[in-house]
C-alpha positions as CSV (number, residue, x, y, z in Angstrom):
1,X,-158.7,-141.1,27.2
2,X,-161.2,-140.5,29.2
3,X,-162.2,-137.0,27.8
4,X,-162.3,-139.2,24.5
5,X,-165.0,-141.7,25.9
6,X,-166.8,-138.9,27.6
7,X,-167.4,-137.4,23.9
8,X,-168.5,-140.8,22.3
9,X,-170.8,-140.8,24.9
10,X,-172.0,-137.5,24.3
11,X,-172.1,-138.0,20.6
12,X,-174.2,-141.4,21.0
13,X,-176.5,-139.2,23.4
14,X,-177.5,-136.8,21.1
15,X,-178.2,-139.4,18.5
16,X,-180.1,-141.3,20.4
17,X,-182.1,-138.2,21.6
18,X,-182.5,-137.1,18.1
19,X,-184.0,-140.5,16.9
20,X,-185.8,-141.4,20.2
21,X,-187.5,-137.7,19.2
22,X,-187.7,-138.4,15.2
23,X,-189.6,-141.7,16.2
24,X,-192.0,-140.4,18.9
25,X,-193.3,-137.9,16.9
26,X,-194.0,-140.3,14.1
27,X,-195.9,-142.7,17.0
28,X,-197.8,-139.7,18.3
29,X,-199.5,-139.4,15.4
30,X,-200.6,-142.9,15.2
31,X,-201.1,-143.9,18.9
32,X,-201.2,-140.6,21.0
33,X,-198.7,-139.5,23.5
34,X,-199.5,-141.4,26.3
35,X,-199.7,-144.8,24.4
36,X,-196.1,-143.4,23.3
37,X,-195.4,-142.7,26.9
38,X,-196.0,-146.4,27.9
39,X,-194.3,-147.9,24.9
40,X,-191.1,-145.5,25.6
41,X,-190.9,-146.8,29.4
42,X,-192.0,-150.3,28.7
43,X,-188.9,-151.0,26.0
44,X,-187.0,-148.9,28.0
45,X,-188.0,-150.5,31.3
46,X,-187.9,-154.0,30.2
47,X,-184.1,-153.7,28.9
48,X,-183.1,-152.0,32.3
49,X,-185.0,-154.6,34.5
50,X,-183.4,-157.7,32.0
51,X,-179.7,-156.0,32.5
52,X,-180.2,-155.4,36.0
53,X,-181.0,-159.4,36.5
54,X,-177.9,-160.1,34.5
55,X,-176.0,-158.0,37.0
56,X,-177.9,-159.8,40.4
57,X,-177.1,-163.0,38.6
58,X,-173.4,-162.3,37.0
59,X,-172.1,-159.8,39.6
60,X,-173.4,-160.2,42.9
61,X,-175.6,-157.0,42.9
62,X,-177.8,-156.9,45.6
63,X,-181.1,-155.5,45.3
64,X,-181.3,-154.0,49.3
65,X,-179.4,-151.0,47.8
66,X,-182.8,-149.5,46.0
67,X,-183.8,-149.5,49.8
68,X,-180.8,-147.3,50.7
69,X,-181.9,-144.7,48.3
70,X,-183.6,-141.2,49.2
71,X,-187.0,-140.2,48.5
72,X,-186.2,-137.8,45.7
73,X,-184.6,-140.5,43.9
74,X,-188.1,-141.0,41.8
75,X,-187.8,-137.4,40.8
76,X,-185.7,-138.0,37.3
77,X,-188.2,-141.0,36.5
78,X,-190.9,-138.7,36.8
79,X,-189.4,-135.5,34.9
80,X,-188.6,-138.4,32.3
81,X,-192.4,-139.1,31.8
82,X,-192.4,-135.3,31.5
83,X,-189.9,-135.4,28.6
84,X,-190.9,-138.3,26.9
85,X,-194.3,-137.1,26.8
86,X,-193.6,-132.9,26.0
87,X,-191.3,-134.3,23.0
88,X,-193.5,-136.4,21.6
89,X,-196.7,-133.7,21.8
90,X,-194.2,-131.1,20.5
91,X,-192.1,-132.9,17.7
92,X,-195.1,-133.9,15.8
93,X,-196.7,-130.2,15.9
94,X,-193.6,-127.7,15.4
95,X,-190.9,-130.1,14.6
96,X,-187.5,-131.4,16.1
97,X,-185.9,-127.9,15.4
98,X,-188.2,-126.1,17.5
99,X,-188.3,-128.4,19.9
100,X,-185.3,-129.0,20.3
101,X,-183.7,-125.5,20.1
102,X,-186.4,-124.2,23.1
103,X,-185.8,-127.1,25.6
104,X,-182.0,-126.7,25.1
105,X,-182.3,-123.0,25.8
106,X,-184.4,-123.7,28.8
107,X,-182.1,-126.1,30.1
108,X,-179.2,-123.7,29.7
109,X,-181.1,-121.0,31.5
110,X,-182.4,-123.2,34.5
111,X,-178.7,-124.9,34.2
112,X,-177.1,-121.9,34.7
113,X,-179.2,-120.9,38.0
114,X,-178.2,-124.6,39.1
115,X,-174.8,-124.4,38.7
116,X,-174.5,-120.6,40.1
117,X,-175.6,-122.2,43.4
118,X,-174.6,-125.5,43.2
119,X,-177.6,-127.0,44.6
120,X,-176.3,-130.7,45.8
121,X,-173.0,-130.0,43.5
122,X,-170.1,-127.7,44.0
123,X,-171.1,-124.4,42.4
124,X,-169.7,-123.1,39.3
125,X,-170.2,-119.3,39.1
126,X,-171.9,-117.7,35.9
127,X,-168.9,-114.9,34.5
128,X,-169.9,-113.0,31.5
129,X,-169.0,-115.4,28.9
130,X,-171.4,-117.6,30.2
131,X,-174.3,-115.5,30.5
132,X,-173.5,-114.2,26.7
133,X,-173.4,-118.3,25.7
134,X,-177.0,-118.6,27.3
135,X,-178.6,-114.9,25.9
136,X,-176.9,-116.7,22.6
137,X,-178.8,-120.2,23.0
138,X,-182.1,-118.2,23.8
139,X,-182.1,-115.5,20.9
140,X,-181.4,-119.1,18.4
141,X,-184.4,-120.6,19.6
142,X,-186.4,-117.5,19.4
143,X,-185.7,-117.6,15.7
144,X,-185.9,-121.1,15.3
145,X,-189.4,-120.8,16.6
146,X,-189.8,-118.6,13.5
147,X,-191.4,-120.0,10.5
């Protein structure tokens, strides 16, 4: 079951990549990307911060644990502004393809040095079908680059 729930929430991740993406590159044109960049954290930030309250008020949370956290723990806020903003430059000039296909293979290549050392995580040694999966993943976005 829970392999099962783990692939809904895959599957509703790429969708909601794919339109997030779709949608960006339509507002890029209209407003710029970092209007879009404000607009993308401010929905997104107001919904967090509104079930976050919900959770203080209906479950006890307690705010001191923010405090608890280490200083790195700004780091994927600030890659996100990274994202938000490269997709929505990049969608709107060479498409969702091509954007997509070269930040997946970038992330396979960088995710495969990650998880070779394990850096924070137990390490998961590259073997030969992996590094053939990633030369794969690269070669695809070097033709979907193609016009």
């Amino acid at each position: 079951m829970t392999q099962f729930v783990t692939l809904l929430v895959v599957v509703a991740v790429g969708v909601a990549v794919t339109i997030q993406a779709q949608v960006m590159g339509i507002l890029e044109q209209k407003i710029g990307v970092f209007d879009n960049i404000v607009m993308t954290y401010a929905g997104g930030g107001l919904l967090i911060l509104a079930i976050a309250l919900l959770r203080t008020v209906l479950a006890g949370y307690s705010w001191n644990n923010y405090g608890l956290l280490p200083g790195y723990a700004i780091v994927p806020g600030i890659c996100g502004l990274v994202i938000v903003g490269g997709i929505s430059y990049c969608v709107s000039r060479v498409g969702l393809l091509a954007t997509f296909s070269l930040s997946l293979a970038i992330q396979f290549f960088l995710g495969s040095l990650l998880d070779s050392y394990g850096i924070g995580l137990d390490p998961r040694p590259m073997t030969l079908s992996r590094y053939l999966g990633v030369g794969l993943v690269l070669a695809g976005a070097i033709l979907f680059m193609k016009k």
